[in-house]
VOGU-3710 file (C-alpha; in Angstrom, 3 decimals, decimal comma):
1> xxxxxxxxxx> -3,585/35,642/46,832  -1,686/35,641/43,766  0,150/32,731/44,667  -3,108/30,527/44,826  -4,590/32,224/41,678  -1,418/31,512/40,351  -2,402/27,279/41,502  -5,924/28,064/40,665  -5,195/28,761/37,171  -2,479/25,927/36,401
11> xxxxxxxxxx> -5,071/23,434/37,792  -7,953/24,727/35,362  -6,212/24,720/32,485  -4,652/20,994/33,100  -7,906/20,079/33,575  -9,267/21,999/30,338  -6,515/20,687/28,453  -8,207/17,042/27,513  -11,146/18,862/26,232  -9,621/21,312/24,415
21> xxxxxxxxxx> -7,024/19,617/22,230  -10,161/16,961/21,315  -12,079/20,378/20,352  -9,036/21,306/18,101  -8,205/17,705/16,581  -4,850/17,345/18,423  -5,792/14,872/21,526  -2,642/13,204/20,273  -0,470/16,204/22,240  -2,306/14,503/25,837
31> xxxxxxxxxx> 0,525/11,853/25,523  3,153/14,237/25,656  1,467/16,291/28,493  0,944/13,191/30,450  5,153/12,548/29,909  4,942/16,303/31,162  2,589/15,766/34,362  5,081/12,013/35,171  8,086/14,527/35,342  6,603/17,204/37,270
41> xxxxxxxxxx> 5,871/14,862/39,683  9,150/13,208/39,935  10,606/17,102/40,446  8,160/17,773/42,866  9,159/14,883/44,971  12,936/15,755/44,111  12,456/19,452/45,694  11,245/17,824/48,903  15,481/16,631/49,493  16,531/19,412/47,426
51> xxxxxxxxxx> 14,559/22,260/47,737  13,127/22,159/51,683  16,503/20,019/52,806  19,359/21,206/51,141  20,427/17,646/49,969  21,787/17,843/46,022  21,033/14,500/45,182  22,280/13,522/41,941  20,790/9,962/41,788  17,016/10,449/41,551
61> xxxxxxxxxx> 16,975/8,968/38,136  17,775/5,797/39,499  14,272/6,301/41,650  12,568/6,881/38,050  14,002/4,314/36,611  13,564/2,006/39,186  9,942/2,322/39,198  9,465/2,844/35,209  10,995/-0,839/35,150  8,808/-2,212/38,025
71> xxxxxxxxxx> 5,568/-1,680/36,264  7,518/-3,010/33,451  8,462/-5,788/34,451  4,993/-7,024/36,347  3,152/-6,037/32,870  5,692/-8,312/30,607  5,541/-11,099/33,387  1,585/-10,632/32,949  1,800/-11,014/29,312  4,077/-14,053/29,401
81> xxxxxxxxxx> 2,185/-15,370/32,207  5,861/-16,406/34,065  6,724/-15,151/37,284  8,368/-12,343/38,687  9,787/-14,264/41,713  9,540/-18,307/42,339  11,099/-18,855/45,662  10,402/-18,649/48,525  7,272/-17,351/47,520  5,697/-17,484/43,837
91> xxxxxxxxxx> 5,008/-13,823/42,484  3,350/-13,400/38,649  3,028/-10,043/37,393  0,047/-8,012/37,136  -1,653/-5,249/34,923  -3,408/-3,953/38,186  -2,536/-0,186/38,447  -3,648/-0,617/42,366  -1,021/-3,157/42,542  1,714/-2,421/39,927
101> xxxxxxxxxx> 2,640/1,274/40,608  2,813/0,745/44,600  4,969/-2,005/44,326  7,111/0,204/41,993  6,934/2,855/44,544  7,582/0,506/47,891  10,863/-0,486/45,735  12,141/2,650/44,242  11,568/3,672/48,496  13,473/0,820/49,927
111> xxxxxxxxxx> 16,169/1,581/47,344  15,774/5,531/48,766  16,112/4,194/51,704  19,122/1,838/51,126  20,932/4,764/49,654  20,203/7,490/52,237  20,914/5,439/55,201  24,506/5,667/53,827  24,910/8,729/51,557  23,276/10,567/54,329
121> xxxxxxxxxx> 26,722/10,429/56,232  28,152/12,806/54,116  27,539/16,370/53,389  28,466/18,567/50,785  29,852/17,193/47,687  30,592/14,110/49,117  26,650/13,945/49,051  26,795/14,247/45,425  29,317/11,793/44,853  27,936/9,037/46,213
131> xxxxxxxxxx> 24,301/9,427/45,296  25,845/9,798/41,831  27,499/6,544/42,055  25,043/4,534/43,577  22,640/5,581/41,038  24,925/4,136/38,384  25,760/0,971/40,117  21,470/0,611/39,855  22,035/1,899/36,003  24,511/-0,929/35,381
141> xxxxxxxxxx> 23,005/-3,877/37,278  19,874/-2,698/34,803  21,977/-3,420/32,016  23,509/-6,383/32,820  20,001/-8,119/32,788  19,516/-9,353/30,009  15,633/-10,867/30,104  14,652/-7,671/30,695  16,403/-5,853/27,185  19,764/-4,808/28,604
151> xxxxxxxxxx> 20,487/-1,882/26,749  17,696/-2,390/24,355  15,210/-1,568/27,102  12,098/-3,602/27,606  8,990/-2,996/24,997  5,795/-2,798/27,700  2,777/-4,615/26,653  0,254/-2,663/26,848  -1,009/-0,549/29,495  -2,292/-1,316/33,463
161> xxxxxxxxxx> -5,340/-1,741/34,449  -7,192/0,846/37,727  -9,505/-1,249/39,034  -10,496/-2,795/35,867  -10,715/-0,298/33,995  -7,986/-0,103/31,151  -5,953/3,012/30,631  -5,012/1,905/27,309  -5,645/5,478/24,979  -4,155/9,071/26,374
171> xxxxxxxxxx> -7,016/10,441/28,170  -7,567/7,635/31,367  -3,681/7,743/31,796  -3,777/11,442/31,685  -6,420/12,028/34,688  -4,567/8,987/36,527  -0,890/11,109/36,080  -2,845/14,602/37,226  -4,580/12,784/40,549  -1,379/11,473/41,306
181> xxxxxxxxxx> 0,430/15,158/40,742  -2,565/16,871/42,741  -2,532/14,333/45,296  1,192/14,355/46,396  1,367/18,686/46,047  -1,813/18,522/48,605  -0,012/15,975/50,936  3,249/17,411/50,195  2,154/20,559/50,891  0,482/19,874/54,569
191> xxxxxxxxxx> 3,673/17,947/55,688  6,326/20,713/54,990  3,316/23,306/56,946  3,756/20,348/60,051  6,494/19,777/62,156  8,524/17,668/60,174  8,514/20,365/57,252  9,436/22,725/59,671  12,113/20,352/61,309  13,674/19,811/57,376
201> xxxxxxxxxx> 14,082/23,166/56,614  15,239/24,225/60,037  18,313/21,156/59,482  18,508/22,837/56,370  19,272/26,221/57,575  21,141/24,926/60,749  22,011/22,075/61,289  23,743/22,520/64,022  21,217/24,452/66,078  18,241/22,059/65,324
211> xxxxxxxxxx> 20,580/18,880/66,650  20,607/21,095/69,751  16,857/21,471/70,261  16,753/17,476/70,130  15,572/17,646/65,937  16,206/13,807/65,116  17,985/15,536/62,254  18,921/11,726/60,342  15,997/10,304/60,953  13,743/13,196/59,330
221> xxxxxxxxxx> 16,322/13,807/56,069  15,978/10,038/55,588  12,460/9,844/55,839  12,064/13,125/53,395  14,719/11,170/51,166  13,290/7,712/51,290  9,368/9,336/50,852  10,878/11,604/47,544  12,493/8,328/45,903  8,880/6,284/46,549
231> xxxxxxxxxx> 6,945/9,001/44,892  9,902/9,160/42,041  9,392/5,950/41,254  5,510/5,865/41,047  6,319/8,972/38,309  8,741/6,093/36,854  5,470/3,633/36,178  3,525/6,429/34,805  6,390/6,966/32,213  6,518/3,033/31,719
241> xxxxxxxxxx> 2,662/3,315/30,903  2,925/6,391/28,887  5,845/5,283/26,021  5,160/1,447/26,665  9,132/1,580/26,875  11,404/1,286/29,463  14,998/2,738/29,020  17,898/1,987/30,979  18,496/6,009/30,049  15,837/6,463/32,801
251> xxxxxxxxxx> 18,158/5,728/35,446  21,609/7,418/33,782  22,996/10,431/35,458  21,415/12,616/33,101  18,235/11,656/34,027  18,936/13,141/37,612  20,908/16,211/35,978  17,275/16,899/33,861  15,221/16,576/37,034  17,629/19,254/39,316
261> xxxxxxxxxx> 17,236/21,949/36,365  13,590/20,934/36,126  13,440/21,924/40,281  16,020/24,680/39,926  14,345/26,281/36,821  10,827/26,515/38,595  12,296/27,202/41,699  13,478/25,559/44,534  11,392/24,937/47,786  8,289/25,468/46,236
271> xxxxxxxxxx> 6,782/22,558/44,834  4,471/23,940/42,432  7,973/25,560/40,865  9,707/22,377/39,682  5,657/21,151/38,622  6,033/24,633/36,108  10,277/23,932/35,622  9,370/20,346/34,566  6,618/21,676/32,208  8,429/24,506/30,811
281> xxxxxxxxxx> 12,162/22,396/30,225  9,773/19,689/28,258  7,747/22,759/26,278  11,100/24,091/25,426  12,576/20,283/24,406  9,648/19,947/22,105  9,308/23,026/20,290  13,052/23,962/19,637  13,487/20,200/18,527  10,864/20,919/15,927
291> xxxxxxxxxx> 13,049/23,901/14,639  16,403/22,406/15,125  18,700/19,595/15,178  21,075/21,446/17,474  18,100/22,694/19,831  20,477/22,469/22,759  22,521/25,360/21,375  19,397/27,149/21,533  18,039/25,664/24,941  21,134/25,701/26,985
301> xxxxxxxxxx> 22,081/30,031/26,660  17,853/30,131/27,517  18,019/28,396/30,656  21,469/29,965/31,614  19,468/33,395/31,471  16,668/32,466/33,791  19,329/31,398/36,064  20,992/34,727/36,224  18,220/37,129/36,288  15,369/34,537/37,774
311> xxxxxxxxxx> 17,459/33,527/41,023  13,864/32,458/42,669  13,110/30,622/39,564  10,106/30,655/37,297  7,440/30,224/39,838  8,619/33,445/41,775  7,824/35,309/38,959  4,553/34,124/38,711  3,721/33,402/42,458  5,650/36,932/43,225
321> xxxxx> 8,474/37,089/45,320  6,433/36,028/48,371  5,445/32,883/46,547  6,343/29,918/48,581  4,784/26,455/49,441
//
């Protein structure tokens, strides 16, 4: 019960939150919650590989990046009115939101899946390794293209469209980023209940144990893998909407460093944890940059303490102990 008020209450007050900050004069702060609600979603889907199977990935940023510069790259190919692709088919770009952010998640999940079907072979900290260095192979072929900024990044013009209807201002692109956040959590939520939740974590605790109950052990962590760095990079075209800038710093290592403290500061294997990690680390960011120039100093000794004495993370706290997804 206190677990779902817990969700009860986090849901009303995103939703309050529009209506509120136009009440007090400060509907400017939406933007920055909506940069809030595209990183909770990205940890969310990073806890599904981290959290329920046990795989540190260390290259999710590539996932976010990979989808921030999707939408991108459809909305400057819409503005220029060139093509994305001329042969063997000819592919414009496109301000459709119905269009734009699946393609950005379809190719940040092929890339998942590219990367799992080898990294996948390893365990441990060989896992690490090579997520970490495919994710900067993807960080430097960003770089070395030039049409699209390099390492200026690429300036967005203007915002997508959802069926017509422009999400140019903070509010539309706020409700999109919360349907998207409430519709993977519900989804997410109902496939780690089902068997293949169950199969995940049961690989996670043995491994050995569920390969000899017949658990299609591969199969399942790539599908959790390939499904976390689709929904990663649909968070990326939110953020590509939200700054109308896409940074090659999306895809850098420390992108994928932010998002495991976001998971591991909420609390792993829980879902609505790393939605609260992701809003709290960003909170934190914003106020103590406000103060100070060296808010890290400040920020750093913080989360160090909630890793000590909150091992469960934030959301236990909240949740309780018994608070789990």
């Amino acid at each position: 019960m206190r677990e779902r008020a817990a969700v009860a209450v986090g849901l009303a007050l995103l939703v309050a939150a529009p209506f509120v900050l136009e009440a007090m004069d400060e509907a400017f702060l939406l933007s920055v919650l909506t940069r809030m609600l595209a990183y909770a979603l990205a940890a969310a889907a990073l806890d599904l590989v981290l959290g329920y199977g046990g795989m540190v990935s260390f290259g999710h940023g590539a996932f976010l990046g990979t989808g921030a510069y999707v939408a991108g790259v459809l909305l400057h190919h819409r503005a220029d009115g060139t093509a994305v692709i001329d042969w063997p088919v000819r592919i414009g770009g496109t301000a459709e939101a119905l269009v734009a952010w699946p393609a950005a998640a379809l190719v940040s999940g092929l890339l998942a899946a590219a990367i799992g079907a080898i990294s996948l072979r390893t365990r441990a900290v060989h896992f690490i390794m090579i997520t970490l260095a495919f994710a900067q192979m993807v960080f430097f072929l960003v770089l070395a293209l030039p049409q699209y900024g390099g390492t200026d990044g690429l300036m967005v013009p203007g915002r997508n469209v959802l069926v017509g209807a422009s999400l140019a201002g903070d509010a539309p692109l706020y409700w999109a980023a919360l349907a998207l956040l409430v519709a993977f959590l519900a989804f997410a939520r109902s496939a780690m209940a089902a068997r293949f939740g169950l199969a995940l974590k049961g690989a996670r605790m043995n491994e050995r144990r569920a390969l000899a109950l017949g658990v299609p052990v591969y199969r399942i962590r790539l599908a959790a893998f390939t499904l976390s760095g689709a929904v990663a990079g649909l968070a990326g075209a939110v953020l590509a909407n939200q700054s109308s800038f896409v940074s090659p710093d999306l895809l850098s290592w420390q992108r994928s460093g932010e998002l495991m403290v976001m998971v591991i500061l909420g609390g792993q294997g829980t879902l609505f944890g790393p939605v609260l990690g992701a809003i709290a680390l960003l909170a934190a960011e914003e106020e103590l940059a406000a103060l100070t120039e060296h808010w890290m100093l400040i920020l750093g000794p913080a989360l160090l303490v909630v890793v000590l004495f909150f091992r469960g993370g934030l959301w236990r706290v909240v949740a309780g102990k018994g608070g789990h997804a």
